[in-house]
Every structure is written in C-alpha cells, then in structure tokens.
DRENDREN-331977 format. One record per residue: y negated, x, z of N, C-alpha, C, CB in turn. Coordinates in steps of 0.001 Angstrom, whole numbers, padded with zeros to 6 digits, always signed. Glycine has a CB too. Layout:
BEGIN
YXZYXZYXZYXZ ...
% end
This chain:
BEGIN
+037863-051644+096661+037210-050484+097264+038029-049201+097119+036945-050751+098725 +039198-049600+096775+039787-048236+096296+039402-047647+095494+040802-048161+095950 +038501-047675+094607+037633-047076+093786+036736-045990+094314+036921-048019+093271 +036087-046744+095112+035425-045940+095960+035821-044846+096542+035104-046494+096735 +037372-044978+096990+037566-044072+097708+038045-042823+096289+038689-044593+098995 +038542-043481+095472+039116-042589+094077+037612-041401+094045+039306-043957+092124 +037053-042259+093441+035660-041763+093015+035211-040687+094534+034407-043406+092696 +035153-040767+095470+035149-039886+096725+035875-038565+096485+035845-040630+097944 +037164-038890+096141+038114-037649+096111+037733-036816+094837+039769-038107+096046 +037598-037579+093814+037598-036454+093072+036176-035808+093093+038073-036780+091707 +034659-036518+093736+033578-035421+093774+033957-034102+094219+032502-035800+094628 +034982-034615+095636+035462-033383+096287+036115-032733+095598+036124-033476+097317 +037023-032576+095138+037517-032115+093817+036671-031178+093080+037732-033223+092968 +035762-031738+092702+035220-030829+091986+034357-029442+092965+034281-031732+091030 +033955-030084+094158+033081-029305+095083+033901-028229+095547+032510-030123+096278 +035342-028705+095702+036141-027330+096038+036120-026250+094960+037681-027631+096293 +036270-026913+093557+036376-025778+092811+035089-024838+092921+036653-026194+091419 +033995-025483+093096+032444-024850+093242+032182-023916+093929+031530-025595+093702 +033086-023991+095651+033406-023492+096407+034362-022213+096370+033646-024328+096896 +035267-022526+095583+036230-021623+095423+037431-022161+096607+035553-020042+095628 +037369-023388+097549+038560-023965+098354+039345-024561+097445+038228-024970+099453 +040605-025029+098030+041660-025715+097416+042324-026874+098117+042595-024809+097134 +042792-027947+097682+042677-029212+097847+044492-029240+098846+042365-030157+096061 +044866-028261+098306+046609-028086+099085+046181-027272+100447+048060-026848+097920 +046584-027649+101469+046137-028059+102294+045030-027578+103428+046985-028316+102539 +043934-028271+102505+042616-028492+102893+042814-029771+104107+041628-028902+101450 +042226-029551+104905+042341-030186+106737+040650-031409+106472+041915-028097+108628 +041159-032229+106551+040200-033788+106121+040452-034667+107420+040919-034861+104455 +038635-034775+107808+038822-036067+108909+037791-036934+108230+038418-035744+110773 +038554-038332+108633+037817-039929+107784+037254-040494+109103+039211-041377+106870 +036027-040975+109035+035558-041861+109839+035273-043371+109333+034477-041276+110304 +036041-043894+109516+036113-045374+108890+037529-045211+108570+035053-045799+107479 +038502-046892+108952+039655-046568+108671+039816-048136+108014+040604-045951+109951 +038962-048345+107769+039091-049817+106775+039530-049436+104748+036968-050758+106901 +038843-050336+104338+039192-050195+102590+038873-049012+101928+038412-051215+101687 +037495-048490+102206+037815-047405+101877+038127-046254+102439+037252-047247+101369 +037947-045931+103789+038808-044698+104788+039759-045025+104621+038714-044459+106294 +040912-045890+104845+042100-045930+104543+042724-045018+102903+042239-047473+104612 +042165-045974+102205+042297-044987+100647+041878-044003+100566+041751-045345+099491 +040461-043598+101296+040302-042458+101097+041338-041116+101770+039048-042478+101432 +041943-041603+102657+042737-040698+103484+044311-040547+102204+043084-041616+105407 +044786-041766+101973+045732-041929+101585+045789-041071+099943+045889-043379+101774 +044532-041114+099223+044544-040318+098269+044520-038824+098519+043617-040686+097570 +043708-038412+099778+043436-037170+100160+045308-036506+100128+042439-037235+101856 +045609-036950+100957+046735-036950+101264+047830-036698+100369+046827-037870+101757 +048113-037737+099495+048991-037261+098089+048381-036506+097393+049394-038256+097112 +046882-035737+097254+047015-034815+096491+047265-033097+097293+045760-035047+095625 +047376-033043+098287+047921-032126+099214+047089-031861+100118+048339-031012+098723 +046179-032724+100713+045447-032487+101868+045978-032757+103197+044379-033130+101764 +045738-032377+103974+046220-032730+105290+044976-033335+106452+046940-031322+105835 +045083-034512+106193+044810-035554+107159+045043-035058+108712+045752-036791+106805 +043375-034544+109918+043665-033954+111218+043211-034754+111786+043275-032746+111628 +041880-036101+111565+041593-036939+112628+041332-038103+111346+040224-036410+113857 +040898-038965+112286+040589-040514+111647+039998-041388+112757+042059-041342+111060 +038861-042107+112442+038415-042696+113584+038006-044054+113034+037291-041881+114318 +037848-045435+113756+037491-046677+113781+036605-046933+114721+038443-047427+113875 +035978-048378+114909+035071-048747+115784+035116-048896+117009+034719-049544+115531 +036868-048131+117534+037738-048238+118600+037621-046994+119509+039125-048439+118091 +038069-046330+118200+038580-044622+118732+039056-044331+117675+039755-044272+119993 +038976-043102+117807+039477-041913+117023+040825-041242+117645+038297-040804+116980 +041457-040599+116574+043104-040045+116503+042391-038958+116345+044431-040500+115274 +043058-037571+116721+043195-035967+116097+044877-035244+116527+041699-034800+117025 +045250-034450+114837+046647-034052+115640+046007-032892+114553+048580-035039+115590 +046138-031288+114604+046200-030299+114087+046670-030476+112863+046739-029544+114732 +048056-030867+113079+049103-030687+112593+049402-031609+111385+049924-030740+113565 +048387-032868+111358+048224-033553+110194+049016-035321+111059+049246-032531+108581 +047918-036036+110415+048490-037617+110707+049193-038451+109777+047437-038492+111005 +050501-039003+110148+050864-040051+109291+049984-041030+109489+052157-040514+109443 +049542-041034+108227+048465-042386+108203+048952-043464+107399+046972-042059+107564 +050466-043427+106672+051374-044745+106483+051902-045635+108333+053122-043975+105443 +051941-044224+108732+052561-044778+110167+051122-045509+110848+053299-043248+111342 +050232-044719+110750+049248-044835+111753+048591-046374+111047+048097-043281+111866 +048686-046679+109594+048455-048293+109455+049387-049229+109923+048334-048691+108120 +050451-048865+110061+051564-049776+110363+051461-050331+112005+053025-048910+110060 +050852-049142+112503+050817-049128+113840+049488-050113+114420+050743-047565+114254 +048499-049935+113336+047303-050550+113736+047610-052388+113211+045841-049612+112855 +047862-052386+112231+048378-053843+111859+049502-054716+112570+048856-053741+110572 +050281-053997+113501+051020-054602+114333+050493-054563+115979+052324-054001+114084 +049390-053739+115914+048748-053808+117356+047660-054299+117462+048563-052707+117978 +046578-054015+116372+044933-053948+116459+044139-053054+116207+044483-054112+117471 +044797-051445+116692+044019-050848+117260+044814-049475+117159+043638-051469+118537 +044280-048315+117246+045392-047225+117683+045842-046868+118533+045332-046362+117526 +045354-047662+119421+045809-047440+121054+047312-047063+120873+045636-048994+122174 +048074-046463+121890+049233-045987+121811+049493-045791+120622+050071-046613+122348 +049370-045246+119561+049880-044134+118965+050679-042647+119293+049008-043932+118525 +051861-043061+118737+052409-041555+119475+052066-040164+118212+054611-041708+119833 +051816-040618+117075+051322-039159+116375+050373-038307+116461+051134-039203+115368 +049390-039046+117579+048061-037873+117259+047587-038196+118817+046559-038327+115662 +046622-037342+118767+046218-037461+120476+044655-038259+120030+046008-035434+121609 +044590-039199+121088+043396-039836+121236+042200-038834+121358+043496-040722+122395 +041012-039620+120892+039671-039081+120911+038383-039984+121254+039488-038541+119625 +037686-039676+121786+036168-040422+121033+035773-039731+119772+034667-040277+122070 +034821-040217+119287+034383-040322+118228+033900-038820+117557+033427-041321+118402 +032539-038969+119446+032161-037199+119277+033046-036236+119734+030900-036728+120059 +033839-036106+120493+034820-035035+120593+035579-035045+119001+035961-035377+121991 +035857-035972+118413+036488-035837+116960+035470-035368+116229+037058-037146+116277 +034397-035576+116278+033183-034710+114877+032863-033031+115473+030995-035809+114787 +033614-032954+116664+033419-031374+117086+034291-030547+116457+033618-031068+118564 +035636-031460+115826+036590-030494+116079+036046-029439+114438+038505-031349+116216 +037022-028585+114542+036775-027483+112933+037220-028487+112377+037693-025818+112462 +037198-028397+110965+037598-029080+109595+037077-028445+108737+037259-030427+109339 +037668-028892+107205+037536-028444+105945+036141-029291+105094+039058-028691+105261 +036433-030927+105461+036190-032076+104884+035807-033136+105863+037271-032423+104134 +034625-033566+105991+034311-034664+107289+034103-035990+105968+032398-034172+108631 +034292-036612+105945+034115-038441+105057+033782-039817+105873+035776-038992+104325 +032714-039504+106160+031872-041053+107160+031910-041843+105998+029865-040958+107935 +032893-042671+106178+033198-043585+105323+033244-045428+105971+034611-042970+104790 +032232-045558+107152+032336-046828+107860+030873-046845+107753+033100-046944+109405 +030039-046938+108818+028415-047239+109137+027772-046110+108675+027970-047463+110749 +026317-047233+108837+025283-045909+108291+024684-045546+109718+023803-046405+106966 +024264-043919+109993+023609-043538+110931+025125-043169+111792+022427-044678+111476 +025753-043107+111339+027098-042088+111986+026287-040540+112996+028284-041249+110112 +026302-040022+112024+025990-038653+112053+024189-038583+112689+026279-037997+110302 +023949-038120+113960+022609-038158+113555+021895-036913+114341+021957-039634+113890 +020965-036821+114862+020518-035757+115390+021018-034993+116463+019564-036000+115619 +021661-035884+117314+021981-035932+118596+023718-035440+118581+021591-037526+119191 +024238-035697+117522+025381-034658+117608+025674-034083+115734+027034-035642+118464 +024265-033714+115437+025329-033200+113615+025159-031600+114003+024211-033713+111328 +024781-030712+115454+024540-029322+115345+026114-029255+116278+022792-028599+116063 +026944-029964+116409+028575-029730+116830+029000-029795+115737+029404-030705+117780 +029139-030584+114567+029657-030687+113392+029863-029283+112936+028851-031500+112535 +031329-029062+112458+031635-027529+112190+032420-028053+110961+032566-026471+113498 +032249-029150+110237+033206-029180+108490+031999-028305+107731+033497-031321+107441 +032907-027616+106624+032292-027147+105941+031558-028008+104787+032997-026294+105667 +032399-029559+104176+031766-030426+103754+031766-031586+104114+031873-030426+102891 +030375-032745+104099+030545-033178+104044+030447-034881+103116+030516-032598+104708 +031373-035701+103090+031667-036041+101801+031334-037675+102129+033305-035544+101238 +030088-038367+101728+029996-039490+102422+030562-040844+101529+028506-039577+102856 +031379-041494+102198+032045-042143+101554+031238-043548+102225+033639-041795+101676 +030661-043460+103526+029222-044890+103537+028195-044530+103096+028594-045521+104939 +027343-045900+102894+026209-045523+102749+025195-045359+103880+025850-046231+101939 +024449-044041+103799+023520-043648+104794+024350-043241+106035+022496-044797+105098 +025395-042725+105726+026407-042196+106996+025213-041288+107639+028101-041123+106467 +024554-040409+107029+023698-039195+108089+022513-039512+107705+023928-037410+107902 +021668-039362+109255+020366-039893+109050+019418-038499+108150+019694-040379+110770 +018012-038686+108204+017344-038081+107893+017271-036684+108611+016499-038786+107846 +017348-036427+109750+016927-035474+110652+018469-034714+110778+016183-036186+112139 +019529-035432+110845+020574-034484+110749+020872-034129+109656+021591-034787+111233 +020491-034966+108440+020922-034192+107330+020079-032714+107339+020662-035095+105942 +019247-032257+107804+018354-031322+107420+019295-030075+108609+016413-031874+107721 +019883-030522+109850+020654-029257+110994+021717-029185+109620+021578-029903+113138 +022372-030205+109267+023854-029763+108998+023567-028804+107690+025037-031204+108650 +022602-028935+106765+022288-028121+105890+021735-026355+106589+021177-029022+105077 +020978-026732+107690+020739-025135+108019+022073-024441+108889+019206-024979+109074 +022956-025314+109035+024011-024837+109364+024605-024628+108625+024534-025248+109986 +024673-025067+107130+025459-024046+106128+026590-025277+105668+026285-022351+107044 +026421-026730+106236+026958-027374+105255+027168-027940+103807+026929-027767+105579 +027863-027985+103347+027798-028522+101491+027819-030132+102095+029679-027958+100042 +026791-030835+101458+026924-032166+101395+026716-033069+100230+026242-032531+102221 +027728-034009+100023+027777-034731+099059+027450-035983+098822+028586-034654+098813 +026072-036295+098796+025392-037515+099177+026060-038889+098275+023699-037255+098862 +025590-039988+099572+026164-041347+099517+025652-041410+097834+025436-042665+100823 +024699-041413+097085+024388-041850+095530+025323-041124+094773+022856-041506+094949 +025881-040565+095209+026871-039363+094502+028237-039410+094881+026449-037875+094879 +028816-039655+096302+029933-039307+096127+030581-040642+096384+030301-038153+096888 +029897-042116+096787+030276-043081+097011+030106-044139+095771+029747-043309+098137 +029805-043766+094656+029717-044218+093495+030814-044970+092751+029385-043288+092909 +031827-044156+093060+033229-044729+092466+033169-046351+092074+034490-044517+093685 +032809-047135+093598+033209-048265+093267+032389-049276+092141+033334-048782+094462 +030975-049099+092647+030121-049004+091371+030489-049008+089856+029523-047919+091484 +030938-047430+089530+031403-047384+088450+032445-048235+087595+031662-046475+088556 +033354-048316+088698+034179-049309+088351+033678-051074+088229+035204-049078+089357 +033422-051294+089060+032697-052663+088450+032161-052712+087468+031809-053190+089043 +031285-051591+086538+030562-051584+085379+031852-052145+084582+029836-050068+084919 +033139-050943+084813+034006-051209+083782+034283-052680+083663+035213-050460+083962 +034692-053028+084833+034996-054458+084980+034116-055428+084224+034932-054804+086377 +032822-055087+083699+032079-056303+083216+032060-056211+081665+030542-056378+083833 +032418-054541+081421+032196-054273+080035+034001-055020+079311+031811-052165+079824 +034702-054683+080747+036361-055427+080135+035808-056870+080055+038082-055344+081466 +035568-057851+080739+035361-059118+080329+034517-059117+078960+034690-059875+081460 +033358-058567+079015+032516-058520+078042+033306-058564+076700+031673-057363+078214 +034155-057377+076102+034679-057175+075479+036077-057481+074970+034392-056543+075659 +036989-057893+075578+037852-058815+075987+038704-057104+075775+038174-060574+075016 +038347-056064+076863+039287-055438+077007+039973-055325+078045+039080-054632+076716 +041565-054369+077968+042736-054666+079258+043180-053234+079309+044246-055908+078909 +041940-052533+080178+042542-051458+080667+043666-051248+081693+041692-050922+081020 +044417-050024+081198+045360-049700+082655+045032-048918+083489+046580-049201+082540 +045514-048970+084746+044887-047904+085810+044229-046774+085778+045607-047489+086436 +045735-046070+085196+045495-044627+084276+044038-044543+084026+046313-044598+082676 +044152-045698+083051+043038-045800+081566+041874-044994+082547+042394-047937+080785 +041286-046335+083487+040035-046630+084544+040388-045553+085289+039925-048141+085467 +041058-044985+085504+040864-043433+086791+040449-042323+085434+043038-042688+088004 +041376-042392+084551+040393-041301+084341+039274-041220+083333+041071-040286+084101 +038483-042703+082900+036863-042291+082430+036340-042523+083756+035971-043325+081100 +036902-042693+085350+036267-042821+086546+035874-041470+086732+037075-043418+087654 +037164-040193+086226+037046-038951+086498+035890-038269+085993+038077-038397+086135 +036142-038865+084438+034794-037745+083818+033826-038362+083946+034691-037225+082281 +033501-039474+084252+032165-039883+085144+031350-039075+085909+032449-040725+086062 +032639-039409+087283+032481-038767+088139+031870-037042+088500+033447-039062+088358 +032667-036383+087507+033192-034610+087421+031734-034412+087120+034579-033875+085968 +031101-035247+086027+029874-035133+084849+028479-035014+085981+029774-036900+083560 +028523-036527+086651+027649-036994+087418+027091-035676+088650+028379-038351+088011 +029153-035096+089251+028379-033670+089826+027863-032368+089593+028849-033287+090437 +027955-032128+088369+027740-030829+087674+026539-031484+087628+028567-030218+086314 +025770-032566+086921+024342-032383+086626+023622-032376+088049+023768-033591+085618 +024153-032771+089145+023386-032504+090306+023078-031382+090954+023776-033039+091067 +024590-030384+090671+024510-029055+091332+023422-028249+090106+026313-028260+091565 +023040-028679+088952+022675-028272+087983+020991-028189+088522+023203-029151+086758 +020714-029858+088729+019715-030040+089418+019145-029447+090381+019795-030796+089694 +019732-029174+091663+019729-028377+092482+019696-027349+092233+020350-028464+093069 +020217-026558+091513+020191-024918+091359+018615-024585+090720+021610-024298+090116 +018345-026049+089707+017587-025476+088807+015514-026113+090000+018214-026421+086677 +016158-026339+090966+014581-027271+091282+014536-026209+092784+014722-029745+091649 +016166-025681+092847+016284-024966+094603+016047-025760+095887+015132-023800+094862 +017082-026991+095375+016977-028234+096603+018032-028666+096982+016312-029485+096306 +018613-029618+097598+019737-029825+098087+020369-030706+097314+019689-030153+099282 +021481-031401+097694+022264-032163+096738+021666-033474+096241+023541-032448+097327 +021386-033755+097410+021013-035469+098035+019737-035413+097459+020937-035883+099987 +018758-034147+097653+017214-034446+096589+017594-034420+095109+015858-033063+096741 +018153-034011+095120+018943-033868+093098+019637-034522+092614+019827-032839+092570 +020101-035747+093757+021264-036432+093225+019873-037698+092974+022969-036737+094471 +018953-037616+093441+018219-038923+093884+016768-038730+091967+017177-038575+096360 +016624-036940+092116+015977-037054+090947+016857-037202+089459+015136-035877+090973 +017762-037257+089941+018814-037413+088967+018606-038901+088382+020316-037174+089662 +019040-039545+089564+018978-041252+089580+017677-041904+088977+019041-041835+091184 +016658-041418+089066+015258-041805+089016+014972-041471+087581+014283-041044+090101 +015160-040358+087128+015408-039591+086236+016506-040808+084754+016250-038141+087198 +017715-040972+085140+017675-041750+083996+017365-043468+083683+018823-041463+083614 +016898-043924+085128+016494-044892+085331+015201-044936+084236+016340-045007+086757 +014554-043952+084487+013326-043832+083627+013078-043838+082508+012843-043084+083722 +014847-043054+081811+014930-042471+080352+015333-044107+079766+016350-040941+080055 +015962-044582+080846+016400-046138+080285+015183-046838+079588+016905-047219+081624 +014085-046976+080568+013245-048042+080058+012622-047401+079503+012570-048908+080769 +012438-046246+079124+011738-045819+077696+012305-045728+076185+011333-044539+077879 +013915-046088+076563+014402-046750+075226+014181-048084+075127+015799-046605+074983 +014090-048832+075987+014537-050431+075753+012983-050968+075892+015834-051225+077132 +012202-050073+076102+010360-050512+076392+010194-051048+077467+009587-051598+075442 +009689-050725+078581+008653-051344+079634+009044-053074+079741+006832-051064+078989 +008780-053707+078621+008559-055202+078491+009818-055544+077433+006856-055634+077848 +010720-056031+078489+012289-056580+077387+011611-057956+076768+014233-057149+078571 
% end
C-alpha cells in the first residue's frame, strides 16, 4: 500500500504546481494512520511537508508545529493507541477537520467527510487517499467553499498502478527496481492529472466529474480496439 500512498503524493505534487503552492513546508493532516496514512504522512514529510494532525479510529493528534510521526508510530506500536503522546495535543476527529491546513488526506473509511461537518473544513486541498472518503452532498459545500479536490479514481490510484506493473513483471519475466516503479508510477500518475484538469477546464466541471469521464472514456476506447465480443 505504499504505493498508494506514493501515487497520493505525487497527484499532490502536481496540484501544487497548478496552484502555484509549494510542497516545503506545506502543513498536511492524514486521516487514517494505517498502510497507507502512515506512508502517506511519511512521504509527505521527507519531501518537506510538515505533518500538523493525524487521526485513527481512536483519536486524533494536532501540534502546529509539525508531528514526529517516526515517534508517533513507535509510540502507537508499543501502546495501541496515541493515547499519551507527548508531541501533539489530543483531538477528536471533528475538532481536527476544523483546524486551517494546506492538505486534508482521508486516507481510512469511506463517508469520513460528510454534510454535517465538510462547511468547518478550511484545507485548501483535498487529497483522498480512501475510497469514497467524502460523500455526495459534502463534496458539492467543500467545492462552493473553494476547495481543490482530488478524487479517490485519481489520487488513490497509485496502488492499482502498481499491481498492473507487478503482473506485466511476472508476465514478462521482468525485475524492476524501486527507482525503476516510482518513476513510470510518476509519469503515470503526473499524465493521468493533467488530462483531468484538461477535462475539467474543457467540459467546466469538477475534478471527480472529469476524472470519472476520463475513466469511462478509455474504458470505451478499449473495447473498440479489441471489439465488443473477445
């Protein structure tokens, strides 16, 4: 699932440049602190983001000032839980989706985000690393509130992608290296968001409707090469 979370970071990546933000230190809260919130934080992180909350099925952490989240696993694997943590101050869940941010990443359940609290939500993006993190009805406040969102078909893809590789390496009896697989993950990835914002600009819809006619779109172009009837 670290893929997933790879493939996460760099959509964002590209959305900052779109934006005109920058990834040094851009202020990122993860909701989900399993396989992929964990990575996803941990990549955020080495590329110069600063990690302000993180939440589980427990509670949520927030420190301004940025979380060790090497410490804050160490802490949870020898306890359970984040309970007593001394780096960050405890939260619920919704007091943590109030706070400001750069970058929100519901990266655990679907229906996180929903009507009933996405008009507190103050990130400027957000980057869904589950699937169906925001329902139907909040996706539509957080957009008239002026959020950039980077829908689950789009920015949670990573891991996906990578399994393809994985079948085409057996297939082929090839032995990629990491390197190799991060970066045709990248221009995948980079490719996959330009034709959406492309989409969007060119239909005047949101990400998530463009990422979806996108999908449909070469699903379609497929079986009109290979014919209807294999």
């Amino acid at each position: 699932l670290k893929a997933t979370s790879m493939g996460l970071v760099i959509v964002v990546e590209e959305a900052l440049k779109h934006l005109n933000m920058r990834m040094d230190g851009l202020t990122v809260i993860v909701l989900g602190f399993g396989k992929v919130g964990y990575h996803a934080c941990a990549i955020f992180e080495s590329r110069g983001a600063k990690i302000i909350g993180i939440a589980d099925s427990k509670g949520a952490l927030y420190n301004k000032n940025g979380i060790d989240i090497t410490a804050v696993s160490a802490h949870k694997k020898s306890t359970g839980g984040f309970a007593g943590f001394n780096g960050a101050e405890p939260l619920t869940l919704d007091e943590l989706l109030t706070m400001p941010v750069d970058v929100l990443a519901p990266s655990a359940i679907e229906g996180q985000i929903h009507k009933s609290n996405a008009a507190k939500i103050k990130a400027k993006i957000i980057a869904e690393g589950a699937n169906n993190p925001v329902t139907g009805e909040a996706n539509k406040i957080l957009i008239d509130n002026g959020a950039f969102i980077l829908p689950d078909i789009l920015a949670n893809a990573g891991g996906v992608v990578v399994s393809y590789f994985e079948w085409v390496q057996d297939l082929q009896r090839f032995f990629w290296t990491e390197a190799e697989i991060n970066s045709k993950l990248s221009a995948i990835m980079i490719k996959a968001f330009h034709e959406v914002l492309s989409i969007a600009a060119e239909k005047k819809t949101d990400l998530r409707t463009a990422a979806m006619v996108l999908g449909v779109k070469k699903v379609a172009e497929a079986i009109m090469v290979r014919g209807l009837y294999p």
